[in-house]
Structures are given as structure tokens and as C-alpha cells.
N, C-alpha and C positions, 0 to 999 in steps of 0.2 A: 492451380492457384485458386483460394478460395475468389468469390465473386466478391465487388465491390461493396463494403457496406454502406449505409445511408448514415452521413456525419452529423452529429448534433450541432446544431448552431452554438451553441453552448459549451466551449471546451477548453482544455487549457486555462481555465480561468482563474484568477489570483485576484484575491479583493484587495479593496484598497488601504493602504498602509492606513493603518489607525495607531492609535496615543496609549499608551498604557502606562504601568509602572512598573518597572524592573527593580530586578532582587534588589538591587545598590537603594531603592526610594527614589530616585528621581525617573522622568517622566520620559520612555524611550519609544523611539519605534519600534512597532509589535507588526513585522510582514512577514508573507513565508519566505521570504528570498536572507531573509538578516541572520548573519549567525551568528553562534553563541559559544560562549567559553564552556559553558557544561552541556551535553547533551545525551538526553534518554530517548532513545528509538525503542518503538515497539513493532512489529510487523503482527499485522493480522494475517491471518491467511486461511483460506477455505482450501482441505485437505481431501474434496471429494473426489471421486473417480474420473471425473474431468479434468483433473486441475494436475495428473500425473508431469505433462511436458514443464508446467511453471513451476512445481517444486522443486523439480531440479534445479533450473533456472534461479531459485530462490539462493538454493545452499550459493550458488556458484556468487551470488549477489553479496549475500553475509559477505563469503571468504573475503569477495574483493575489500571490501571494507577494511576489515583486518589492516589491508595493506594500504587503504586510504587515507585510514585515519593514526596510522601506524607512525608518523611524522609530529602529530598532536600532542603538546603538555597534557595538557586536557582531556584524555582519551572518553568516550561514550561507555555508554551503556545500554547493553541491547536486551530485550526483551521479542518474546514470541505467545500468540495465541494463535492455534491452529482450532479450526470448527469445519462438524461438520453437520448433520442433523440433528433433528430430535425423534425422540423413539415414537411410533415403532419406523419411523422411515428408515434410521440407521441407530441402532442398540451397540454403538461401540462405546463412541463419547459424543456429547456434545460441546464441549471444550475441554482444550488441553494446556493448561496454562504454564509456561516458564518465564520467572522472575527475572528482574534487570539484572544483568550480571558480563564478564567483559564477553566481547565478542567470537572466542574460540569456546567459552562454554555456551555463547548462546544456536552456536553453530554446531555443536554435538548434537545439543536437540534437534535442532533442523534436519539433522544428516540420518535422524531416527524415524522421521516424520512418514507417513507413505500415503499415497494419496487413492484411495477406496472408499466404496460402498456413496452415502447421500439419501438412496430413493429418488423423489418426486424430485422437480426442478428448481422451486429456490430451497434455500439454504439455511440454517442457522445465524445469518447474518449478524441480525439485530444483537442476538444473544451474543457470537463474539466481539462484537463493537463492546458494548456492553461491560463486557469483560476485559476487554482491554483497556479500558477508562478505569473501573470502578478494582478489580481486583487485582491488577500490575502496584505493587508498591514504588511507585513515583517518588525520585528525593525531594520533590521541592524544597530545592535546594538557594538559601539567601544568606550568599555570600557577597560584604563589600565589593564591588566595583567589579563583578564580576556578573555575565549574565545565564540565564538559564533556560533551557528550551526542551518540551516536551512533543514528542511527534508521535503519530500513527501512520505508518504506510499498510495500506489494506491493499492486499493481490489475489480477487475472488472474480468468477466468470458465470455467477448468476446472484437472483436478486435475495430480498429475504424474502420469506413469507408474505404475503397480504396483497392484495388487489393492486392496493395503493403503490404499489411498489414496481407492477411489471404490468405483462399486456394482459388483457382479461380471458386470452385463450389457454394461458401459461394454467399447465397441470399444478395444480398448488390443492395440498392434504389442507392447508390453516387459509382460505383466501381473504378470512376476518383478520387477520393478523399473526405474529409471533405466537405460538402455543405456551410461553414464557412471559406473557402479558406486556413485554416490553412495548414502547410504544414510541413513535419518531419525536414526540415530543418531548417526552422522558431522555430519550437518546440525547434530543439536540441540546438538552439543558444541562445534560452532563459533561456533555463533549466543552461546550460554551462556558461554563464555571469555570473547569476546569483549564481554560484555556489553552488548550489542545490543538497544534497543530494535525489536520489530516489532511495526507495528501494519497486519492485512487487510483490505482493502477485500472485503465479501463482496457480491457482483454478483447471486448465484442459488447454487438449490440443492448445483449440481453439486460443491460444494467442499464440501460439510458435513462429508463424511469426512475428508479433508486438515486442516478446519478442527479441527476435533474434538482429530487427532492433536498440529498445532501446540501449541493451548493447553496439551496437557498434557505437552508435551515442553519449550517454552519460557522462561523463566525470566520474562522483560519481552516479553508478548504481548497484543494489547488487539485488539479485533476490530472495525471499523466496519460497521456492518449496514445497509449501501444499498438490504437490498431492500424494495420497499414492497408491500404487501398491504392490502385493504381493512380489517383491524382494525389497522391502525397506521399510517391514514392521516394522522388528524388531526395522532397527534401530532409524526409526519415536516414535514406543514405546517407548525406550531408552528414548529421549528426551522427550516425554510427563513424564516417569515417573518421570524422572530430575526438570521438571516444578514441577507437583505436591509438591513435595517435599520441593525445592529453594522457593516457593511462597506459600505451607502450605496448598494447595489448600483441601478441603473437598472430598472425594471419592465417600460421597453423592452426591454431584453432576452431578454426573456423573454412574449416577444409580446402583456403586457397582461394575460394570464392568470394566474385566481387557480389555485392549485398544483391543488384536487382537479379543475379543470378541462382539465387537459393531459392528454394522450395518455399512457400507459405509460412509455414511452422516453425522452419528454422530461422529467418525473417525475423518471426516474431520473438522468438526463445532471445536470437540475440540481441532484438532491440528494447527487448526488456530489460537487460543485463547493462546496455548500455544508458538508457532512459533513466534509469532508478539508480546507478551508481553516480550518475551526473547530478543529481537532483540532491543524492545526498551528500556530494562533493559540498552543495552550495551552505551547510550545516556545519564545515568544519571550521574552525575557528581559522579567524585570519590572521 
């Protein structure tokens, strides 16, 4: 098992319910916990050569959804941006964008996705942030008496470009910033307009920086903390057995093994699966 990593004081964090104004005109609470009659998920996701064990994990995420939200008048609509570099670090793509659409076409894509190549150590980040804001046709959708929620779930395991972002030893081709001129300020003001829920999947340490930066740029930021160390094992187990449970899950699946008994990787693969189905559970209309 990997070693213990050093925890951000900082995590888990949900700001505080603020005032806004919903489709209907009048004056609602705007939290990440509140759900909504229409909902557009986008997942971001970083497709590099590291990131092979959580794309699986990703598809297996969509599917459940399917079945989650499969009870819903209201069904969602999913969207995906996969990134991974910029040239010449990796000359495939640096985004791959698939439009809102229901969740078995958005899962085809997914299931096409393969996670290769990157180069240097951060990522394209910025740029598919970026792209998931500004290039996802969004319904903003105002219908009476009904409400409407936009989200980003981002599932990457390093930072983006720029100093600012990671540790000053981190191998980085751009350590001025994005090679796309994007810029955390430009980001944060699109994110913030747009009134964008995001919520991070944080995989390991490498992101602390970046993370750090989001939450306090972000307006609607909530951080899911997949990583597991040996003082917050049990209570990672807790909620995994809670998933199992709430959503019926098979034991076969998961080779019969109780959690504190699996390997590192598998640990994480599942409590990924369980973490982020739970999180998006709390989006289904009530």
C-alpha cells in the first residue's frame, strides 16, 4: 500500500449557501447539496497515461447513473470533455468534446475514450476547464416553477501548467502558464457567470496547489477527497459500505473483499465509484 499522504487542511469544502435567483424569478437557495428538477452534468476528465485505472472507473460511474437516475421525470443530461496535452507534449488532441445528450449516448463516448500519451507532468487542464464552461451547449433552461442546475465534475491526477499551480520542482514545458493564454482569472470569471457548479475529484497530492487555488477562486466548489490513507481508512469504509448497501451493489464485484482488505488501487478505483455516484445521487430531484 501506497504511503500515507500529507492531508490538506482544506477539504471537503462547501461554501456557504448564498441567495440567488432561480429560473421561476424568485429568490432560491443556490448550495451544492440543493437539487434540481433539470440537470446538465458535464465530466471533465484528463485522458492521459496515468489516468488508465480512473477511466475505467469513470465509464463504470456514467453506467451507474443510468440506473440512478433512471426513476427521474426529469432525466439529466450528460456531457464529457476528455484533455490531454498540448503539442508538441502530446500531438493527438488537446480536447475532445461531447455535447449534452442522454446518458447511454454520453457513455458510448466514454467507453471510446483510452487514456495515453500527456508528456511533461501537468496537463491541459485549464484549457479543458475552459471548454467545458465556454464550448458544452448548456440549456439554460427557465422554466416556471421549476429549477435548473449546471455542474462540472473534473477527475484529473495532475495540475495544469504554471508554477502557480503546482510545486516549483514539478517538470512543467509552460511553468509561465497555459500555452493557450488561458488564465485562472479568466477561468474563475467564467466558471462564476456562468454559475457553475464544480465539484474535484482529488486522486493524490499532486493537485493540492491547483486545488487550494479553485476553492478560493470559485463561487460553487466542493472537493471530493478519494484519497485514502491509513487514518481515514475506516471512515472511507463506512461510506463505501453505505454505497454498497443504498445502491444494492453486488459484493461480487468486488472480489468478496472487505474494503480494508484490497490492495491500494482497488481501494481507490472503488471508492471513486462510490464517492461520485453518492455526490451525484444528492442532484436528483426529490
Amino acid at each position: 500500500m501506497e504511503s500515507a499522504p500529507i492531508e490538506l487542511e482544506k477539504k471537503n469544502v462547501t461554501p456557504p449557501i448564498k441567495k440567488t435567483f432561480g429560473p421561476d424569478g424568485n429568490q432560491v437557495e443556490f448550495s451544492s447539496e440543493s437539487a434540481a428538477d433539470h440537470l446538465d452534468v458535464v465530466f471533465c476528465i484528463d485522458v492521459t497515461g496515468s489516468m488508465s485505472s480512473y477511466i475505467e472507473r469513470s465509464k463504470k460511474v456514467i453506467a451507474n447513473m443510468i440506473t440512478n437516475f433512471s426513476e427521474s421525470e426529469d432525466k439529466p443530461l450528460f456531457g464529457v470533455v476528455a484533455y490531454r496535452d498540448h503539442p508538441p507534449q502530446d500531438n493527438t488532441f488537446i480536447t475532445k468534446v461531447h455535447q449534452l445528450s442522454d446518458a447511454e449516448k454520453a457513455l458510448a463516448f466514454v467507453k471510446e475514450l483510452r487514456a495515453e500519451g500527456g508528456g511533461d507532468s501537468p496537463e491541459a487542464v485549464l484549457q479543458g476547464l475552459m471548454d467545458s464552461i465556454e464550448k458544452i451547449q448548456w440549456r439554460n433552461l427557465n422554466i416556471p416553477d421549476k429549477t435548473y442546475k449546471k455542474l462540472i465534475v473534473h477527475v484529473a491526477d495532475a495540475p495544469p501548467h504554471g508554477k502557480e499551480f503546482h510545486a516549483e520542482n514539478l517538470d512543467d514545458t509552460w511553468p509561465n502558464g497555459c500555452p493557450s493564454g488561458i488564465t485562472m482569472a479568466q477561468l474563475a470569471s467564467s466558471m462564476n457567470e456562468n454559475k457553475i457548479y464544480y465539484h474535484f475529484c482529488r486522486l493524490n497530492t499532486s493537485t493540492d496547489v491547483m486545488q487550494e487555488k479553485f476553492v478560493k477562486e470559485f463561487k460553487y466548489c466542493e472537493i471530493i477527497d478519494l484519497v485514502i490513507t491509513q487514518q481515514n481508512m475506516m471512515s472511507k469504509k463506512a461510506e463505501f459500505d453505505d454505497y454498497k448497501v443504498e445502491f444494492k451493489k453486488n459484493k461480487a464485484e468486488y472480489k468478496d473483499k472487505e474494503f480494508e482488505e484490497m490492495d491500494y488501487g482497488e481501494q481507490q478505483e472503488c471508492y471513486y465509484e462510490a464517492a461520485v455516484s453518492k455526490k451525484m445521487a444528492y442532484n436528483k430531484k426529490k
